[in-house]
TORKE-779953 format. One record per residue (C-alpha): residue number from 1; residue in one letter; x, y, z. Coordinates in steps of 0.25 Angstrom, whole numbers, plus 2048, in hexadecimal, padded with zeros to 3 digits. Layout:
residues N
@nr NUM	rest a	px X	py Y	pz Z
...
end
This chain:
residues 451
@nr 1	rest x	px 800	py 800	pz 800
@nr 2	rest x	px 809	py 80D	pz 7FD
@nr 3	rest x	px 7FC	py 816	pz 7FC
@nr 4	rest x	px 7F3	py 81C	pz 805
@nr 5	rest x	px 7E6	py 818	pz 806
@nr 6	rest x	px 7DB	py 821	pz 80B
@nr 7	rest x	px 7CE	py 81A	pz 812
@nr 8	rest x	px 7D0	py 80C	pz 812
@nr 9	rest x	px 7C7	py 803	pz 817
@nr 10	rest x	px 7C8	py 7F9	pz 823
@nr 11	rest x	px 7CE	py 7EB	pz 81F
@nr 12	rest x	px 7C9	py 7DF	pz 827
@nr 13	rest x	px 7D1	py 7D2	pz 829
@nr 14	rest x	px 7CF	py 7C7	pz 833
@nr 15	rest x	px 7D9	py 7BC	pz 839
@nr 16	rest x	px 7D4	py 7B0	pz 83E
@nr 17	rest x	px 7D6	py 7A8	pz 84B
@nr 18	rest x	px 7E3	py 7A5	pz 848
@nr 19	rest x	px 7E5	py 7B4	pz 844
@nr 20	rest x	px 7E9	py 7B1	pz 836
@nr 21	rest x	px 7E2	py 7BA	pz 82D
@nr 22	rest x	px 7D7	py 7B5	pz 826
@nr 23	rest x	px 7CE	py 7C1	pz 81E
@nr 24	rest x	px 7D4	py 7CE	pz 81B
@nr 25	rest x	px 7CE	py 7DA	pz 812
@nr 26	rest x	px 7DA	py 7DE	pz 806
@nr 27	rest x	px 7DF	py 7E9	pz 80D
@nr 28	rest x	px 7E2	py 7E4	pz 81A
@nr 29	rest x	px 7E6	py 7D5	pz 810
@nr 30	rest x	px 7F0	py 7DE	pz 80C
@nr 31	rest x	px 7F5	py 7E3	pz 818
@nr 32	rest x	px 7F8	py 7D6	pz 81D
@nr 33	rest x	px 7FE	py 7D0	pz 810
@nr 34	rest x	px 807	py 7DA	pz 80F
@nr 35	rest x	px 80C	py 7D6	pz 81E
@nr 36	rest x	px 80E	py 7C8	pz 818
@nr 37	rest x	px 801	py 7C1	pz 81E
@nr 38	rest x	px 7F5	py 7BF	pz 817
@nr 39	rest x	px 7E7	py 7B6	pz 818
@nr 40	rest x	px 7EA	py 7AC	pz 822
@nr 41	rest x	px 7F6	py 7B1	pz 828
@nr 42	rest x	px 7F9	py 7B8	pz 836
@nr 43	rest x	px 7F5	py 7C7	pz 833
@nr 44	rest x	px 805	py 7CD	pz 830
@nr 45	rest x	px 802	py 7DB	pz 835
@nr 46	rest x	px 808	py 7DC	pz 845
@nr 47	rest x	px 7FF	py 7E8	pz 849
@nr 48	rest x	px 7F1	py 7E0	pz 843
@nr 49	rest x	px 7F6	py 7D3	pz 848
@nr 50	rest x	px 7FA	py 7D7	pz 855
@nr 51	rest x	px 7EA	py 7DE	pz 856
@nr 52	rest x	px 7E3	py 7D0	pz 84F
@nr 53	rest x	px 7EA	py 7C8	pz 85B
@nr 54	rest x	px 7E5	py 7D3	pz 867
@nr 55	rest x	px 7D7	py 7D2	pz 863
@nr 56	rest x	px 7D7	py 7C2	pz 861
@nr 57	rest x	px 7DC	py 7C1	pz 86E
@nr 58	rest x	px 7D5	py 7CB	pz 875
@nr 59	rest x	px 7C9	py 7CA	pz 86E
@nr 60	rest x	px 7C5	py 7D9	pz 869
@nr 61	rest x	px 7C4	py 7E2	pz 85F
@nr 62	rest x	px 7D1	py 7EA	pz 861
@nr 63	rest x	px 7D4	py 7F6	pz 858
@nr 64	rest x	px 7E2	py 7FD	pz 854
@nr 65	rest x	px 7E8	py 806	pz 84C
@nr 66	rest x	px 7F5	py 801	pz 848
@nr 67	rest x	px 7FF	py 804	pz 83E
@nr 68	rest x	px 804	py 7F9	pz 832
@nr 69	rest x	px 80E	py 7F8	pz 828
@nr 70	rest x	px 80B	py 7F4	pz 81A
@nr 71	rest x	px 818	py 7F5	pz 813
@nr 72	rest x	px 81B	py 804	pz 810
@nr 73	rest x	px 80E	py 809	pz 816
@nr 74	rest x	px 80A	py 80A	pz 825
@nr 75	rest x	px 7FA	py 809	pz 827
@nr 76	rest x	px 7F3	py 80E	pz 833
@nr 77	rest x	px 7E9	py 805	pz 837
@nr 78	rest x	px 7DE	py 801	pz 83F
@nr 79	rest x	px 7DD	py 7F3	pz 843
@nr 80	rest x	px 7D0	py 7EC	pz 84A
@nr 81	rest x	px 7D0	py 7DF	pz 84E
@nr 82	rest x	px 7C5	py 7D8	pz 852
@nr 83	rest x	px 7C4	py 7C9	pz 857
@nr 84	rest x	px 7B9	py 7C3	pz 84D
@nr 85	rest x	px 7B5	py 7B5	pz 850
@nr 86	rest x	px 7C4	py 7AE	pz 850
@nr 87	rest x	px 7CA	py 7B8	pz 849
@nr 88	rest x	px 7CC	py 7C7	pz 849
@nr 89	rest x	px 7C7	py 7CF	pz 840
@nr 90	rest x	px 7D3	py 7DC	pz 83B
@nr 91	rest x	px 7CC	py 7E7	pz 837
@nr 92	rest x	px 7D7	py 7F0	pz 830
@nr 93	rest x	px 7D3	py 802	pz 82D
@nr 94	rest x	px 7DA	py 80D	pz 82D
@nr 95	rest x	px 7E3	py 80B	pz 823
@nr 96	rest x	px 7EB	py 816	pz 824
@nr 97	rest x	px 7F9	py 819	pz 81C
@nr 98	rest x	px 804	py 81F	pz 826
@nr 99	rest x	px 811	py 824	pz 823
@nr 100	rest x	px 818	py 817	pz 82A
@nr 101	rest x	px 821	py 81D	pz 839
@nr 102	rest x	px 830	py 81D	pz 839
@nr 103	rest x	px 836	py 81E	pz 844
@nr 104	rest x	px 844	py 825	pz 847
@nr 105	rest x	px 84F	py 81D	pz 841
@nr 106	rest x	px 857	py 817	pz 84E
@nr 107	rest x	px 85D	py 80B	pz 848
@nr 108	rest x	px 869	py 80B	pz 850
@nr 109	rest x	px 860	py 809	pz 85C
@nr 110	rest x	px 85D	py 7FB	pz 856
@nr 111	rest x	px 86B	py 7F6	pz 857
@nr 112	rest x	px 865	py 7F4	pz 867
@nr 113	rest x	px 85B	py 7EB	pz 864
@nr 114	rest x	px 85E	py 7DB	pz 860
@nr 115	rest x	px 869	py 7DF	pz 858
@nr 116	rest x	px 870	py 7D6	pz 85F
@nr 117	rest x	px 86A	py 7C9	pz 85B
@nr 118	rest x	px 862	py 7CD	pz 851
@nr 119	rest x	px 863	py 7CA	pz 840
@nr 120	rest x	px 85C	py 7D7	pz 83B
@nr 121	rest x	px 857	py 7E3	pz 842
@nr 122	rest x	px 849	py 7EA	pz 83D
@nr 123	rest x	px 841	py 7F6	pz 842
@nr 124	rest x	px 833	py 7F9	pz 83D
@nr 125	rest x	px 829	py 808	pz 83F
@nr 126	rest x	px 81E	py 807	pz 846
@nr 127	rest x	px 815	py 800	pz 83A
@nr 128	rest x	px 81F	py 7F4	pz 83C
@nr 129	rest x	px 826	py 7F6	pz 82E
@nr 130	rest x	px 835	py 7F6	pz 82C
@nr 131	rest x	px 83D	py 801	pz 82E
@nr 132	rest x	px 84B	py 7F9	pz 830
@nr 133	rest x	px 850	py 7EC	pz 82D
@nr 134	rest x	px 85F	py 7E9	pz 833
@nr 135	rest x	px 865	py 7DB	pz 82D
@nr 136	rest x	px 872	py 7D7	pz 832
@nr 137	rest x	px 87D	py 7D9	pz 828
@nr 138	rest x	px 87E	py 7CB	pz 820
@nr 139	rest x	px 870	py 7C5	pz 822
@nr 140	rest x	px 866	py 7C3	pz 819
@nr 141	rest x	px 859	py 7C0	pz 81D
@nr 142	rest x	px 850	py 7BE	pz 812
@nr 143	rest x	px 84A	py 7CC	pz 810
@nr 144	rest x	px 84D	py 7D9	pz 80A
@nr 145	rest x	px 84E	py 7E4	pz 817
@nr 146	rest x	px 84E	py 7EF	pz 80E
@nr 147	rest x	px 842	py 7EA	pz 807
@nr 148	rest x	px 83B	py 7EA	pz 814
@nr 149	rest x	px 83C	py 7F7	pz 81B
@nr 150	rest x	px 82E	py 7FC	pz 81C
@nr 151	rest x	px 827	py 7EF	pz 81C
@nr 152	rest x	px 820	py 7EB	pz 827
@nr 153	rest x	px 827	py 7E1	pz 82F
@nr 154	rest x	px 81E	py 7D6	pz 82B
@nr 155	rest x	px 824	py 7D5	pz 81F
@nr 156	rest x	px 831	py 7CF	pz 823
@nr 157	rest x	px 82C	py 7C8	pz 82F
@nr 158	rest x	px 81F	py 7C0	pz 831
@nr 159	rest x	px 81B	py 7C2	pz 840
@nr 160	rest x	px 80D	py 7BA	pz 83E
@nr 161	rest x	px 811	py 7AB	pz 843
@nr 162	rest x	px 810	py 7A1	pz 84E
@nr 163	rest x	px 81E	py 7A5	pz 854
@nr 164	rest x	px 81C	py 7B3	pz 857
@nr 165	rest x	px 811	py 7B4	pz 85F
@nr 166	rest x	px 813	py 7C1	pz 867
@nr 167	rest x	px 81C	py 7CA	pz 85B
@nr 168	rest x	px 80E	py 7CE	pz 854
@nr 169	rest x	px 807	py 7D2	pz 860
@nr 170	rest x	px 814	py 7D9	pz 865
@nr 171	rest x	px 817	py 7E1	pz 859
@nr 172	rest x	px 80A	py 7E6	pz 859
@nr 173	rest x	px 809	py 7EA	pz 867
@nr 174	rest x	px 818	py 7F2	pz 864
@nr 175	rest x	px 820	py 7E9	pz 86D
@nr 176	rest x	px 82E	py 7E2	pz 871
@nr 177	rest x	px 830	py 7D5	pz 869
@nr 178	rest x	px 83A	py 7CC	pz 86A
@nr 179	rest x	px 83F	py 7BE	pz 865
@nr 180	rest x	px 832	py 7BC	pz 85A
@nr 181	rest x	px 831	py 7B4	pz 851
@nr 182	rest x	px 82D	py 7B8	pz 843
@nr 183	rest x	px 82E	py 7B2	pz 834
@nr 184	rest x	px 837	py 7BA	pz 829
@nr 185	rest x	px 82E	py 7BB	pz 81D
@nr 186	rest x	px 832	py 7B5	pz 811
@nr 187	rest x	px 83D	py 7AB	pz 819
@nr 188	rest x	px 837	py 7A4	pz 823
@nr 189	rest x	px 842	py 7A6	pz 82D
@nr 190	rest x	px 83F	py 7A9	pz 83A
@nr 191	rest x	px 844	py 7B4	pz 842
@nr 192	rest x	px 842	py 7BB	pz 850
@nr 193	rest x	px 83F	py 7CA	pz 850
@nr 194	rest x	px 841	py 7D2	pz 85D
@nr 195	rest x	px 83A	py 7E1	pz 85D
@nr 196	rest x	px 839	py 7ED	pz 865
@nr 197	rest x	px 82F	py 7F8	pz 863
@nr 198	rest x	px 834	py 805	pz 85F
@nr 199	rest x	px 82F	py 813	pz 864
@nr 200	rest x	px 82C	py 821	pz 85D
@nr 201	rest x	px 830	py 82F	pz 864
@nr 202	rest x	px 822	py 82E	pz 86B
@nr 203	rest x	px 825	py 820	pz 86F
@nr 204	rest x	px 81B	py 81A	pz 864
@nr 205	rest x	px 81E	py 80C	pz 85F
@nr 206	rest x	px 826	py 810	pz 852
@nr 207	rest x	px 82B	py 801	pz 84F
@nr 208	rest x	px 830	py 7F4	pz 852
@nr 209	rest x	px 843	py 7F3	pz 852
@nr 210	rest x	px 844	py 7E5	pz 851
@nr 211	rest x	px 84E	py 7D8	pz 84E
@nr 212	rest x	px 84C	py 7CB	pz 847
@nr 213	rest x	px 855	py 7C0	pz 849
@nr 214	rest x	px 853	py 7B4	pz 840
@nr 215	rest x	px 851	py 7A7	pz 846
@nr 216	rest x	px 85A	py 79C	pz 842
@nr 217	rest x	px 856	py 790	pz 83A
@nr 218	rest x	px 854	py 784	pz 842
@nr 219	rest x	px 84D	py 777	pz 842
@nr 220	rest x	px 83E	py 778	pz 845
@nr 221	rest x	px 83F	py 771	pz 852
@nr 222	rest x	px 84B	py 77A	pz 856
@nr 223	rest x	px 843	py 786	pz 851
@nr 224	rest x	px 837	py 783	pz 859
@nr 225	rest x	px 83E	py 781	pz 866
@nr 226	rest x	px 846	py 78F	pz 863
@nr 227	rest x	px 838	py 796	pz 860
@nr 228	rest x	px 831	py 791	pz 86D
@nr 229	rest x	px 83D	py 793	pz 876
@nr 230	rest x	px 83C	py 7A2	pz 87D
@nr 231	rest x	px 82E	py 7A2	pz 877
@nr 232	rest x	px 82B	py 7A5	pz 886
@nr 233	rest x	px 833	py 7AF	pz 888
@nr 234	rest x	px 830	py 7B7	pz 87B
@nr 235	rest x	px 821	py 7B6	pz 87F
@nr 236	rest x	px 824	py 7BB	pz 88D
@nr 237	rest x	px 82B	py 7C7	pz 887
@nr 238	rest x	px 822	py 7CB	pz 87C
@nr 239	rest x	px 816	py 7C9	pz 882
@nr 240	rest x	px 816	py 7CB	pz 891
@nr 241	rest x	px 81A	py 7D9	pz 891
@nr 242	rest x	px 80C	py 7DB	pz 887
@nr 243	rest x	px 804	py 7D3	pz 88E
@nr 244	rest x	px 805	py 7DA	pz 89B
@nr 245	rest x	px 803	py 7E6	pz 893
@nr 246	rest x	px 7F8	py 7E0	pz 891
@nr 247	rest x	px 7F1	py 7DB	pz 89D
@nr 248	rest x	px 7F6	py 7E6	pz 8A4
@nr 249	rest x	px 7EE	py 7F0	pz 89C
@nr 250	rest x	px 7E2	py 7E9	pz 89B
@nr 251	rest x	px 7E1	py 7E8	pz 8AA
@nr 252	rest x	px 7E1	py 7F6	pz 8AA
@nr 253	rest x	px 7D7	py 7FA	pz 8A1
@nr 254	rest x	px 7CF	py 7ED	pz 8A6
@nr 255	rest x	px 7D2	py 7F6	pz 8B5
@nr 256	rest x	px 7CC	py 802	pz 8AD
@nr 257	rest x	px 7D9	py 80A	pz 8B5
@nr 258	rest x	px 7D8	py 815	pz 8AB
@nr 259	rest x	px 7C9	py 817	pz 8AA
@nr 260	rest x	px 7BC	py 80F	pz 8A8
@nr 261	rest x	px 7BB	py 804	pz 89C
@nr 262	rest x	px 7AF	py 7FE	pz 896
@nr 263	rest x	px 7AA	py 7EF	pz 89A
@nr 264	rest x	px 7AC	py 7EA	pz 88E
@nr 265	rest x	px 7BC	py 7F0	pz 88E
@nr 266	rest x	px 7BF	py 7ED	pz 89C
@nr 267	rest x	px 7BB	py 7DE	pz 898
@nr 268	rest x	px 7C4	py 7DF	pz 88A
@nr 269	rest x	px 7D0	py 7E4	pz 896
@nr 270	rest x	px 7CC	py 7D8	pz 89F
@nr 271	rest x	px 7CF	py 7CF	pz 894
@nr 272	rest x	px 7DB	py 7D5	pz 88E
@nr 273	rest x	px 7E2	py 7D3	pz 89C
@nr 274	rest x	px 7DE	py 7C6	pz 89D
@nr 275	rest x	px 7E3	py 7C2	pz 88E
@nr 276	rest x	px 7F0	py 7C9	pz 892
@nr 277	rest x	px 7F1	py 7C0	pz 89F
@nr 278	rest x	px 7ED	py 7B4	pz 898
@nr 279	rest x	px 7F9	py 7B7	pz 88C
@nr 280	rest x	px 804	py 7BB	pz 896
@nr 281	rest x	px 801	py 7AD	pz 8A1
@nr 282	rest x	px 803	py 7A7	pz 893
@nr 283	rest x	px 811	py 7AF	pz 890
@nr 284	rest x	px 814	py 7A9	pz 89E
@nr 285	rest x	px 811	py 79A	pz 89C
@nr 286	rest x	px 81B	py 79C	pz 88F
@nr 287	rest x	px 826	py 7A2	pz 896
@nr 288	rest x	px 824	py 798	pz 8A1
@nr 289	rest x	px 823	py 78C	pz 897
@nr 290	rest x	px 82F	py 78E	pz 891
@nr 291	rest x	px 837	py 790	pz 89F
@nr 292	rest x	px 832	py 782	pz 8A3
@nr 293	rest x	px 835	py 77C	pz 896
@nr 294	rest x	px 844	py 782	pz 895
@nr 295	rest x	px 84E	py 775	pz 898
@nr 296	rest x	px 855	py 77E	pz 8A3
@nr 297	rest x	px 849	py 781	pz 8AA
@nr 298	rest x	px 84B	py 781	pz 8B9
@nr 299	rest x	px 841	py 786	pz 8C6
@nr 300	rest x	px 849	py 78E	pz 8D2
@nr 301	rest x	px 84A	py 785	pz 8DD
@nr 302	rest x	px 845	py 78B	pz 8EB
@nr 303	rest x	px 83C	py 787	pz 8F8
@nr 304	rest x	px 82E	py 78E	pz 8F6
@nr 305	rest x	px 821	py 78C	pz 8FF
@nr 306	rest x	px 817	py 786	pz 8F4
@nr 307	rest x	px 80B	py 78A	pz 8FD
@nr 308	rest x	px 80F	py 796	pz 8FD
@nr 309	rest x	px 811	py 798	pz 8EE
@nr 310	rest x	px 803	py 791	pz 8EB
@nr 311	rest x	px 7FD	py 79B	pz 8F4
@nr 312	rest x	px 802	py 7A7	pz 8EB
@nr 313	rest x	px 7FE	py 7A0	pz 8E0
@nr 314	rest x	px 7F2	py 7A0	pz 8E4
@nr 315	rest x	px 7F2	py 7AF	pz 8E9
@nr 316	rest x	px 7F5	py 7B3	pz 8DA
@nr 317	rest x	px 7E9	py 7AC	pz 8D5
@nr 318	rest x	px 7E0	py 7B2	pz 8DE
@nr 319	rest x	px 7D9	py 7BC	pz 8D6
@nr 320	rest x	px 7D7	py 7B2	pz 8CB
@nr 321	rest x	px 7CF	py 7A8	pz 8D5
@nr 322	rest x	px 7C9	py 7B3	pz 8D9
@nr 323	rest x	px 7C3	py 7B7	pz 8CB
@nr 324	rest x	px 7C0	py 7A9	pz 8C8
@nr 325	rest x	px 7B9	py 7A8	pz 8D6
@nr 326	rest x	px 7C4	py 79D	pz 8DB
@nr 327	rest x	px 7C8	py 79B	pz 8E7
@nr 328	rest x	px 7D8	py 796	pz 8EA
@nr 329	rest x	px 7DA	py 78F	pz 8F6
@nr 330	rest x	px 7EA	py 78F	pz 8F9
@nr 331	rest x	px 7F2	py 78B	pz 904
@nr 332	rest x	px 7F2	py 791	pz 910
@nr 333	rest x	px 7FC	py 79C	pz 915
@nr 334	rest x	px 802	py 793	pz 920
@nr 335	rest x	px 805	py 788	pz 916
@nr 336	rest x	px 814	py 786	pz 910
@nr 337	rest x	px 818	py 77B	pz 908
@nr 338	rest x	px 827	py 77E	pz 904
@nr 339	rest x	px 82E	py 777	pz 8F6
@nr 340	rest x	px 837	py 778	pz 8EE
@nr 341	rest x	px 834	py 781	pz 8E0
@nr 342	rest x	px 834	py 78D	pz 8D9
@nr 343	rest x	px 82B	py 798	pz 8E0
@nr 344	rest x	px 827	py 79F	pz 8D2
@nr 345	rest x	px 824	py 793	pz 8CB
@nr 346	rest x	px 81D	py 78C	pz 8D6
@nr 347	rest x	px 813	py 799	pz 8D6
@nr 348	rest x	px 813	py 798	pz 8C8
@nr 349	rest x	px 80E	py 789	pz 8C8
@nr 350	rest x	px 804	py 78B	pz 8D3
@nr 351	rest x	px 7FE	py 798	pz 8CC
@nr 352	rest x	px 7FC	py 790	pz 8C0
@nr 353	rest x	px 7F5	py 785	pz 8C7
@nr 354	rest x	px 7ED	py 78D	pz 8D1
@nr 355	rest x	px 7E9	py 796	pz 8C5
@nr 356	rest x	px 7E4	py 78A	pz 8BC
@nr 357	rest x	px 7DC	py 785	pz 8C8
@nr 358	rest x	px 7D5	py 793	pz 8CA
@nr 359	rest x	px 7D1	py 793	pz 8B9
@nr 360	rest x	px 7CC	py 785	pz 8B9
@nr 361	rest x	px 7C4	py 787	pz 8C6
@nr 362	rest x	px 7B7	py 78A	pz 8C6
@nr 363	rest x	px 7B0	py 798	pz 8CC
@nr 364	rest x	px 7AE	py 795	pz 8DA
@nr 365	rest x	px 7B9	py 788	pz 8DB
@nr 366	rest x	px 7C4	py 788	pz 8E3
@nr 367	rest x	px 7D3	py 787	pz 8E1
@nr 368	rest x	px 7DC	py 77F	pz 8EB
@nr 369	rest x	px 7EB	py 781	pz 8EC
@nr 370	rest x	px 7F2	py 776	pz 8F6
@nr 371	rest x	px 800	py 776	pz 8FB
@nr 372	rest x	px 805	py 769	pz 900
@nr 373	rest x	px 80F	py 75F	pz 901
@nr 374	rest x	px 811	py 752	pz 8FC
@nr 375	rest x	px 81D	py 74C	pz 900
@nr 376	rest x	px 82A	py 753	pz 8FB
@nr 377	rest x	px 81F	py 75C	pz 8F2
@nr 378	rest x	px 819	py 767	pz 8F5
@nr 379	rest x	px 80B	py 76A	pz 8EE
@nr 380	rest x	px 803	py 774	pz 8EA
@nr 381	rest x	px 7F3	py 76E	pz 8E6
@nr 382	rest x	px 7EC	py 776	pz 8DC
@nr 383	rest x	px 7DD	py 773	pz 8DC
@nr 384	rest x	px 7D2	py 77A	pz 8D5
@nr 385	rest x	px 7C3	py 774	pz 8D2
@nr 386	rest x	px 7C3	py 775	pz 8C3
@nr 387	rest x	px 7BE	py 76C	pz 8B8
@nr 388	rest x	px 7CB	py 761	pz 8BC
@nr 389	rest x	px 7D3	py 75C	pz 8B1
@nr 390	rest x	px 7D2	py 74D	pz 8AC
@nr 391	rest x	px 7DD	py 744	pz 8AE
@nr 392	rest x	px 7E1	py 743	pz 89E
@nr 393	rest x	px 7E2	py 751	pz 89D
@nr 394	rest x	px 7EB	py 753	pz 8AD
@nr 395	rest x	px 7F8	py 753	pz 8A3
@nr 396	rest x	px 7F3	py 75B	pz 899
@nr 397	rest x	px 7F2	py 767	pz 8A2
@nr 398	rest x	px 803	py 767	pz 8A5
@nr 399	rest x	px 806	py 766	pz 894
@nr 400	rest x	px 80A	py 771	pz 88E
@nr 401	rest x	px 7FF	py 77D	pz 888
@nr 402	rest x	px 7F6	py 770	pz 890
@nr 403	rest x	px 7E6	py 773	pz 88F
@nr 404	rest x	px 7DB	py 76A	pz 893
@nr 405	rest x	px 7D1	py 773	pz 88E
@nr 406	rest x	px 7D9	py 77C	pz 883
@nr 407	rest x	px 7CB	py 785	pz 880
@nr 408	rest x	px 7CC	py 788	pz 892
@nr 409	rest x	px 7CE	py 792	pz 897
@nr 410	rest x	px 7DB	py 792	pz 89D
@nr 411	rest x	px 7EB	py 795	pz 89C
@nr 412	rest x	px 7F6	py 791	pz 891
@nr 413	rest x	px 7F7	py 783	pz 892
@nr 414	rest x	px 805	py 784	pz 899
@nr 415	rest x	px 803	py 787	pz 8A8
@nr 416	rest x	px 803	py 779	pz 8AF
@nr 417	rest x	px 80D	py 774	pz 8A3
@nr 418	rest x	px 817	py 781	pz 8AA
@nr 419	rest x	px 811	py 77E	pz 8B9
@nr 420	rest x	px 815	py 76F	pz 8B8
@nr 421	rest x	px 822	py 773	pz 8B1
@nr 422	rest x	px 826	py 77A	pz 8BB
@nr 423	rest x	px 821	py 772	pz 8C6
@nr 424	rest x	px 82B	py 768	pz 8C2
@nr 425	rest x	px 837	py 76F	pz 8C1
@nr 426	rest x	px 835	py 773	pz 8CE
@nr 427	rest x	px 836	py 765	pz 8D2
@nr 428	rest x	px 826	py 763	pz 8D4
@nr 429	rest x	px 818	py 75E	pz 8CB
@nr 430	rest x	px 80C	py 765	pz 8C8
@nr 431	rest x	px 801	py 75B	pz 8C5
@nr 432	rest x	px 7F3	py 75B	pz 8C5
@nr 433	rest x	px 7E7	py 751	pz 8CB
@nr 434	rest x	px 7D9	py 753	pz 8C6
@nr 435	rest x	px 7CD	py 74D	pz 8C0
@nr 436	rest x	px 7C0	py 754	pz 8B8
@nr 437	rest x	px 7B7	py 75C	pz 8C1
@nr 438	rest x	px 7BF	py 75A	pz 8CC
@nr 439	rest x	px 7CA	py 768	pz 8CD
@nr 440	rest x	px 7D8	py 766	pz 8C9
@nr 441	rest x	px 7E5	py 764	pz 8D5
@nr 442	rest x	px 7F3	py 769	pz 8CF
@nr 443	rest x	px 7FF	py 765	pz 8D8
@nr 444	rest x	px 80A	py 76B	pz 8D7
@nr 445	rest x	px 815	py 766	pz 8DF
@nr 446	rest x	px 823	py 76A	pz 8E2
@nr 447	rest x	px 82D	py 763	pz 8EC
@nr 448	rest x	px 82D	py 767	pz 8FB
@nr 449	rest x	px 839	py 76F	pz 901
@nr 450	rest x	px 83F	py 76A	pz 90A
@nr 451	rest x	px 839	py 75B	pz 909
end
């Protein structure tokens, strides 16, 4: 498009619950192809990408003006996306042409970032189109860089796959990347980009000053362990930060601290929050999956008062019994039953369990945590009245990502898989006895100190 075009009409498009794009009218068609996605792709473009993902998850119409690059032209834009049935429909007007933002030319200051370990170097305006592309002397990577300054960055690197999960989302909330995984478009070699949000004079987002370092060939099972190691950690650094962004606004506007909200919005700030806590107890489980998984993964050894420790657990999920109208029974304050084991991860055990026992309990039902001692163990029992789980399903619940019931309501699939993991390499068990109808017992056991 390299002429303005005065008055034109909204384009529609919708993505289906895959959020692959299934309809879209020519021009917004066009807008896409020209990204390098088409019908039955990912939508290409970051900012209407990061938008069709928030309202699928958060299930509203959300509305934003947004800014994209389509080869030389910028467009001003206004994006709706609204959940349709399982998919969300894009609802694309404005479509103004803007003289595309560049910023002050402070390419020195890039030498600071990855250029240490990184192949190339790349910055980009504000509308994510090229602006530099650095290759180290003597590589030669299968594009022309020349060619590609003022294209938007989806031309040389397709962000819409299964192994980047947080970079569109990230790109378009303007934020700190590092480590993703990303295709190189007409290669197929894989490379990890690392970005960090540039600022105007205002302190306006004015850009992304990146790296891309290629990923060496490998074997497929070589490549796939190297993927999933760290995955964890890059999930805790991209999204945690967001996500308590996140939560921690929506609370606020759920607290209406700065003025009255309607119902309806005050409901829509409930859920938010709860969405946020739901995705970062899920960022948890991963980073705590791979610690339990690493070969040199070890506890601290110390004496701790498991009583005790059940009794905070308890504490912590007080307001949640409460809102499920479920009451804890926990041990008394005079009781102590010293072992030996890590203090965090015994708490982290007996939150999960004590937590499980307060979802599947019924309203009214009551949750009973035990410290006892059974020999040279020390035990905590954690009882609640639910539903019971039958005896061919009692190992099911300790696999990895385990559900009895995966259309539940309930966690990731990983929390007794973690909480038996770590039972154990404190030198203890976590097992279960139970039968349908008749509540759940999870004993988790951990040797006595001193016996």
């Amino acid at each position: 498009m390299n002429a303005p075009e005065i008055g034109l009409q909204p384009a529609v498009g919708r993505t289906d619950a895959r959020g692959r794009l299934v309809h879209a009218e020519p021009r917004l068609l066009e807008l896409v192809e020209r990204a390098g996605g088409g019908l039955g792709s990912a939508v290409p473009v970051p900012e209407l990408a990061g938008l069709e993902r928030l309202a699928r998850r958060l299930g509203i119409a959300i509305t934003r003006a947004v800014v994209v690059a389509d080869e030389e032209d910028d467009w001003d834009l206004s994006v709706t996306a609204a959940p349709d049935g399982d998919g969300v429909v894009l609802t694309v007007a404005g479509w103004n042409l803007r003289a595309s933002w560049r910023g002050p030319d402070d390419r020195a200051g890039s030498a600071d970032f990855h250029r240490t370990e990184g192949d190339w170097w790349w910055e980009t305006d504000a509308a994510l189109r090229f602006t530099h592309l650095s290759v180290t002397a003597g590589q030669r990577h299968g594009f022309d860089a020349a060619a590609l300054l003022g294209q938007p960055l989806v031309r040389l690197f397709r962000l819409a796959g299964e192994d980047d999960l947080p970079i569109l989302g990230t790109m378009a909330a303007r934020l700190r990347f590092d480590g993703q995984v990303a295709e190189l478009r007409g290669t197929g070699r894989r490379v990890q980009l690392s970005a960090e949000p540039l600022r105007d004079d205002r302190g306006g987002f004015a850009g992304f000053r990146g790296s891309a370092t290629l990923i060496a060939e490998q074997t497929t099972a070589a490549r796939d362990a190297a993927l999933s190691h760290g995955l964890g950690e890059q999930l805790d650094r991209s999204l945690r930060r967001p996500l308590e962004r996140i939560i921690a606004h929506a609370s606020s506007m759920s607290a209406a601290i700065d003025g009255p909200l309607a119902p309806s919005y005050s409901s829509y700030a409930d859920d938010i929050a709860t969405a946020g806590r739901h995705l970062l107890g899920l960022v948890d489980d991963l980073v705590d999956l791979e610690a339990v998984e690493q070969p040199d993964f070890a506890v601290a050894t110390e004496t701790i008062d498991l009583a005790d420790i059940a009794r905070r657990a308890a504490g912590l999920l007080g307001v949640r019994a409460a809102d499920a109208d479920v009451r804890i029974e926990r041990p008394g304050f005079d009781e102590t039953l010293p072992a030996i084991g890590e203090f965090r991860r015994a708490l982290q055990v007996l939150v999960n369990l004590i937590g499980n026992a307060v979802r599947y309990s019924p309203a009214g039902g009551v949750v009973w945590v035990r410290a006892t001692r059974d020999g040279g163990r020390a035990c905590v029992i954690v009882a609640d009245q639910g539903k019971g789980i039958v005896a061919g399903d009692q190992e099911l619940i300790f696999a990895k990502f385990g559900r009895v019931d995966p259309a539940e309501a309930g966690g990731s699939g990983l929390g007794l898989y973690i909480s038996r993991r770590l039972a154990r390499a404190m030198g203890g068990d976590l097992t279960v006895d139970s039968a349908p109808g008749e509540g759940a017992r999870f004993i988790f056991t951990l040797p006595v100190a001193g016996g």
